[in-house]
Residue frames as a rotation matrix with the C-alpha (Angstrom) as fourth column:
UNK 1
0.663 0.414 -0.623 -4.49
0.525 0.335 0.782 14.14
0.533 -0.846 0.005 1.75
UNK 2
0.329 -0.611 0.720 -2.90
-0.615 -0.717 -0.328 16.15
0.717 -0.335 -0.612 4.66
UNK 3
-0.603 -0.783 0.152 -0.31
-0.499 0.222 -0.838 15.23
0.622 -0.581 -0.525 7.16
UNK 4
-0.374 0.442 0.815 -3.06
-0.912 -0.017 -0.409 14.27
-0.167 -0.897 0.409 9.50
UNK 5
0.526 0.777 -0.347 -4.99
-0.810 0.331 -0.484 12.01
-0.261 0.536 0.803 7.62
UNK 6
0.317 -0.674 -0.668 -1.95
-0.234 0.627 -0.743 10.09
0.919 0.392 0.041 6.38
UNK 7
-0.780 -0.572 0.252 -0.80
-0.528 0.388 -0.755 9.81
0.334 -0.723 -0.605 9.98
UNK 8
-0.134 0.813 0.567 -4.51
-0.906 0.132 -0.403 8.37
-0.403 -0.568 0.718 10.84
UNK 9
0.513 -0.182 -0.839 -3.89
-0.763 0.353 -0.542 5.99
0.394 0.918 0.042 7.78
UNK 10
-0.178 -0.894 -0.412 -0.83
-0.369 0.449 -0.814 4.89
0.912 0.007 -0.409 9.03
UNK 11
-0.676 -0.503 0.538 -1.92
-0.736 0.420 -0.531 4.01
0.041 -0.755 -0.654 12.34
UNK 12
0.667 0.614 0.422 -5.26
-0.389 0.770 -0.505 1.86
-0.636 0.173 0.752 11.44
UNK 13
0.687 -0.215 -0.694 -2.27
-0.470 0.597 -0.650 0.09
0.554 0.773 0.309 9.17
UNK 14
-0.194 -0.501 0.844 -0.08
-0.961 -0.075 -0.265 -0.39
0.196 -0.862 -0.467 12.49
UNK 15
-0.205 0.038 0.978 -1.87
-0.429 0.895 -0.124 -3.85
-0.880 -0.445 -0.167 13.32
UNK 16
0.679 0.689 0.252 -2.24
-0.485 0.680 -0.550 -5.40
-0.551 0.252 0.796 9.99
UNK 17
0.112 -0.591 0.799 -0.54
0.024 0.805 0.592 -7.96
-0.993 -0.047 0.104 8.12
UNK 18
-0.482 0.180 -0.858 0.70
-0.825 -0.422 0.375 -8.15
-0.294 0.889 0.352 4.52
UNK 19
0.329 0.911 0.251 -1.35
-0.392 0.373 -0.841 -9.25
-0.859 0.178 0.480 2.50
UNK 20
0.911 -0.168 -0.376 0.89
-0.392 -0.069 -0.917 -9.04
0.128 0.983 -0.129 -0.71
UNK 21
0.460 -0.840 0.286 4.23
0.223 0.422 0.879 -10.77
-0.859 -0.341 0.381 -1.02
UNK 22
0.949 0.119 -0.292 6.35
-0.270 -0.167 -0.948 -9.46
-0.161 0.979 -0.126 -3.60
UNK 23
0.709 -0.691 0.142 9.72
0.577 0.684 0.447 -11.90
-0.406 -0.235 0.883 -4.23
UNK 24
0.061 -0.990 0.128 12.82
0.295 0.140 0.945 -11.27
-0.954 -0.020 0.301 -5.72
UNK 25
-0.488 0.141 0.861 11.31
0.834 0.367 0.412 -11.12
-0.258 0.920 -0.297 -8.98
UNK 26
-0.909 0.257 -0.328 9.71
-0.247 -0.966 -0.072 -7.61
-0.335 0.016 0.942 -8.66
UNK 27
-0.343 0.919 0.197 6.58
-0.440 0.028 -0.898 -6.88
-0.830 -0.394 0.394 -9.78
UNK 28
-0.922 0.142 0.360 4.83
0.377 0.535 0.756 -9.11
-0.085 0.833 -0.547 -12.14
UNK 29
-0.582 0.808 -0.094 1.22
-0.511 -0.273 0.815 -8.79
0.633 0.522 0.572 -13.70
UNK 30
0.178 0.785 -0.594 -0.09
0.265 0.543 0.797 -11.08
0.947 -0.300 -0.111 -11.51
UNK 31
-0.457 -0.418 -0.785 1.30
0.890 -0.215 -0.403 -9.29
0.000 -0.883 0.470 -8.43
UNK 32
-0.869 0.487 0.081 -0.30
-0.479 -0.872 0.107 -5.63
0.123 0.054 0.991 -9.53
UNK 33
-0.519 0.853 -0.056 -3.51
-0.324 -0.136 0.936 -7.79
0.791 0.504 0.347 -9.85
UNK 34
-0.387 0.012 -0.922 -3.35
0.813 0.476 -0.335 -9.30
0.435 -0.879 -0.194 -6.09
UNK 35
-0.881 0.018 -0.473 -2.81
0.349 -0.652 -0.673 -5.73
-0.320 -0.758 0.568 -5.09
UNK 36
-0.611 0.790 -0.054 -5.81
-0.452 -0.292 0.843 -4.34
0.650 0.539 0.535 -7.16
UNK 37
0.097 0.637 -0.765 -7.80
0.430 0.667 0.609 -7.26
0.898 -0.388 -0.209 -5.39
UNK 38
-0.140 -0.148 -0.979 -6.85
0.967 0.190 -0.167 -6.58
0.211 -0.971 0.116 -2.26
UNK 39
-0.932 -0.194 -0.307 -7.31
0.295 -0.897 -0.328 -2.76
-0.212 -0.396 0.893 -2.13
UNK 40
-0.200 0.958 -0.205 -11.06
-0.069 0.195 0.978 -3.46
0.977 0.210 0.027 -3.65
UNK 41
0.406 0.442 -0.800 -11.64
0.489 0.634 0.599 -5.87
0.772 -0.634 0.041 -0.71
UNK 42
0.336 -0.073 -0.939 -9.94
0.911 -0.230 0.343 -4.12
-0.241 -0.970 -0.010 2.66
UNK 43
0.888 0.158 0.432 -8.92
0.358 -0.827 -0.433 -0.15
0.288 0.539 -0.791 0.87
UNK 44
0.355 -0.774 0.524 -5.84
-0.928 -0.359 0.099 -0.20
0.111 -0.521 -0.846 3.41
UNK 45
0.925 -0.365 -0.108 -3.26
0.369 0.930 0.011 -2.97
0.097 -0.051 0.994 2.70
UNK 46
0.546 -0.837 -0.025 0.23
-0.654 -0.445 0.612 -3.71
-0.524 -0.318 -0.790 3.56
UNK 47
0.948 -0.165 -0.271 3.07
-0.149 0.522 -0.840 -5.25
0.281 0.837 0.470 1.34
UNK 48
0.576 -0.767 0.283 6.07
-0.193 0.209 0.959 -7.18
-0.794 -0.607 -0.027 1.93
UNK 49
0.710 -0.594 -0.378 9.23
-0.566 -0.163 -0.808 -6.57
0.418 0.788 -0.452 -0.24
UNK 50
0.955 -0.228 0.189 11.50
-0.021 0.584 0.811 -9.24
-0.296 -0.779 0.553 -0.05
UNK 51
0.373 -0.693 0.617 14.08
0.328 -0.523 -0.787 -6.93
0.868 0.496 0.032 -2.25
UNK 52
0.501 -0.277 -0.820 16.98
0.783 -0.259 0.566 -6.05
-0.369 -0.925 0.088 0.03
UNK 53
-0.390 -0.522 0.758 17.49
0.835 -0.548 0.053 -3.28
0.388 0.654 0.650 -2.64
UNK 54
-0.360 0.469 -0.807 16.10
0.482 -0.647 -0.591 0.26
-0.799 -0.602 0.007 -0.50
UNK 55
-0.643 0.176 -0.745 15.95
-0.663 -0.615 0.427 2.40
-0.383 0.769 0.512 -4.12
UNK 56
-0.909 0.348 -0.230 14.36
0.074 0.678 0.732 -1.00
0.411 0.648 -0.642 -5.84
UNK 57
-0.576 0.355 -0.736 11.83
0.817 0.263 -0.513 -0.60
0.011 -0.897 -0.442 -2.84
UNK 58
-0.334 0.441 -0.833 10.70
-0.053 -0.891 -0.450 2.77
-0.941 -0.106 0.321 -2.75
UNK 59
-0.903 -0.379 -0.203 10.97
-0.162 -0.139 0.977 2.51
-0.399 0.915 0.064 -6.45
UNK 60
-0.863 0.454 -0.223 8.55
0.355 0.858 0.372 -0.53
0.360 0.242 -0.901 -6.53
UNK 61
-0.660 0.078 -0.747 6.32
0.553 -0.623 -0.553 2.21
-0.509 -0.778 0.368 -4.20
UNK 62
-0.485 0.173 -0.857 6.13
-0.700 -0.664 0.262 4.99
-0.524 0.727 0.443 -6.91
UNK 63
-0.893 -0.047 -0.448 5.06
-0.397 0.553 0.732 2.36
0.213 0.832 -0.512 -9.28
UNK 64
-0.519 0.780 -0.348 2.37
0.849 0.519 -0.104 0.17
0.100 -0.349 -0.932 -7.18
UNK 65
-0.556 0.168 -0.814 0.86
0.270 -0.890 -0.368 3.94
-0.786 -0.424 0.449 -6.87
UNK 66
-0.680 -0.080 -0.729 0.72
-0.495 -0.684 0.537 4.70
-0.541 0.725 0.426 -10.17
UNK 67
-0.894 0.351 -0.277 -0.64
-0.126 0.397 0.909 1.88
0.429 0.848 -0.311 -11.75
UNK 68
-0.470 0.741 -0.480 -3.48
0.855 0.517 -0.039 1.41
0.219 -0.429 -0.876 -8.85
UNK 69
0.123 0.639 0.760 -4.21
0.196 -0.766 0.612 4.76
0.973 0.074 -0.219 -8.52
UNK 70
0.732 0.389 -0.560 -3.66
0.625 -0.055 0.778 4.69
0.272 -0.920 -0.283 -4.71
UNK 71
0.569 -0.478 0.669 -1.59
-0.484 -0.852 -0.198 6.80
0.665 -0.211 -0.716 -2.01
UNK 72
-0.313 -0.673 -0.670 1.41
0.383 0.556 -0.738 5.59
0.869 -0.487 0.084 -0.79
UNK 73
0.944 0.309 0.114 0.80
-0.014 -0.309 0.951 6.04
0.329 -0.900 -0.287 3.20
UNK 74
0.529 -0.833 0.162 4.47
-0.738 -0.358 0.572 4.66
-0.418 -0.422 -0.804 4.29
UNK 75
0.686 -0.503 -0.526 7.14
0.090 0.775 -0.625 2.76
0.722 0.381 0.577 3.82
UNK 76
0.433 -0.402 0.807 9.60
-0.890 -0.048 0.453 1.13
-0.143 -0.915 -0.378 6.76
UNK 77
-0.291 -0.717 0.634 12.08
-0.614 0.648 0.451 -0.99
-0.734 -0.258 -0.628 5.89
UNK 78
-0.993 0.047 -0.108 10.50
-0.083 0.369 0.926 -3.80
0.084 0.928 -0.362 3.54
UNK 79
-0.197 0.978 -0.076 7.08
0.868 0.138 -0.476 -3.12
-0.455 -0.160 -0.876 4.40
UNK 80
-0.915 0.401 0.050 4.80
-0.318 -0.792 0.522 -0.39
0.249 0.461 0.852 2.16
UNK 81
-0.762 0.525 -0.380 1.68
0.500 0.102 -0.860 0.91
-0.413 -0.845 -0.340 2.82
UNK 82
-0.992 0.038 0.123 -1.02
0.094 -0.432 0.897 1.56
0.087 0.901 0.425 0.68
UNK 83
-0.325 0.942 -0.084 -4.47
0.490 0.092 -0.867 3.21
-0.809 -0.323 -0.491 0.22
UNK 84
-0.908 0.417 -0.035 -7.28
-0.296 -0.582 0.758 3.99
0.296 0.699 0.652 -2.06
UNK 85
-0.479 0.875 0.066 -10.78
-0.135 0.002 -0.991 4.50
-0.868 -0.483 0.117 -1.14
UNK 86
-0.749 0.522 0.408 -13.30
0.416 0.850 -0.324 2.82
-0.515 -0.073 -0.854 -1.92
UNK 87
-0.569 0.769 0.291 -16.94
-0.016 -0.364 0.931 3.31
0.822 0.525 0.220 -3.98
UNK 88
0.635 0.696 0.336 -17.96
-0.183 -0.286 0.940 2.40
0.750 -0.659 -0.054 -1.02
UNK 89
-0.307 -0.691 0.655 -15.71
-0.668 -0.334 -0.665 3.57
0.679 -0.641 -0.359 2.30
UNK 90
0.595 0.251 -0.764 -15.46
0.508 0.619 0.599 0.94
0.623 -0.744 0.241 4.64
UNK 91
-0.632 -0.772 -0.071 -12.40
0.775 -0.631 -0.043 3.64
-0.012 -0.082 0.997 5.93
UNK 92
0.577 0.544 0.609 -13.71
0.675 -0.738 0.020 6.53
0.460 0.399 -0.793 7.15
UNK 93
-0.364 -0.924 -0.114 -10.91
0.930 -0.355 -0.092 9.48
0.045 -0.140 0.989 7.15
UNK 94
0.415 0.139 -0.899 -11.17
0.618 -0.768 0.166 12.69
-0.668 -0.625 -0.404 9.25
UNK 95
0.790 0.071 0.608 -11.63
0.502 -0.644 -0.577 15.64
0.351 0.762 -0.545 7.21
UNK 96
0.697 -0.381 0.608 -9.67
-0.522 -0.851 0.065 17.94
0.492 -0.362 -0.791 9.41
């Protein structure tokens, strides 16, 4: 995706709430499988880290990427932002 796109991303993620809570405990199997759920059901979710570790954070980022396949959009502070699109786009992102 290009600079644009990711900034269009990021602001249709501007008003929403997390959905995920991830504790102290980092991620667990049953946390990767929330997010999974939840990027099915709404393709653009946000996540609250309640690590005050920044590296553990970003870290936790790279990771929730990988294993879901999706595209990190941002991260601010303890909040991350994530997308993957749909079989069927309920998200529809400007080519250009």
């Amino acid at each position: 995706m290009n600079s644009k796109q990711i900034s269009y991303l990021r602001g249709l993620a501007h008003n929403l709430n997390p959905v995920v809570m991830i504790s102290n405990k980092g991620l667990s199997e049953a946390v990767m499988k929330e997010i999974n759920v939840n990027l099915d059901a709404h393709e653009l979710i946000k996540i609250k880290v309640m690590s005050d570790d920044r590296a553990l954070r970003g870290q936790m980022l790279v990771d929730i990427c990988q294993q879901t396949n999706a595209l990190a959009v941002h991260q601010i502070g303890k909040q991350l932002v994530v997308y993957r699109a749909s079989t069927k786009p309920k998200i529809v992102v400007p080519q250009k």
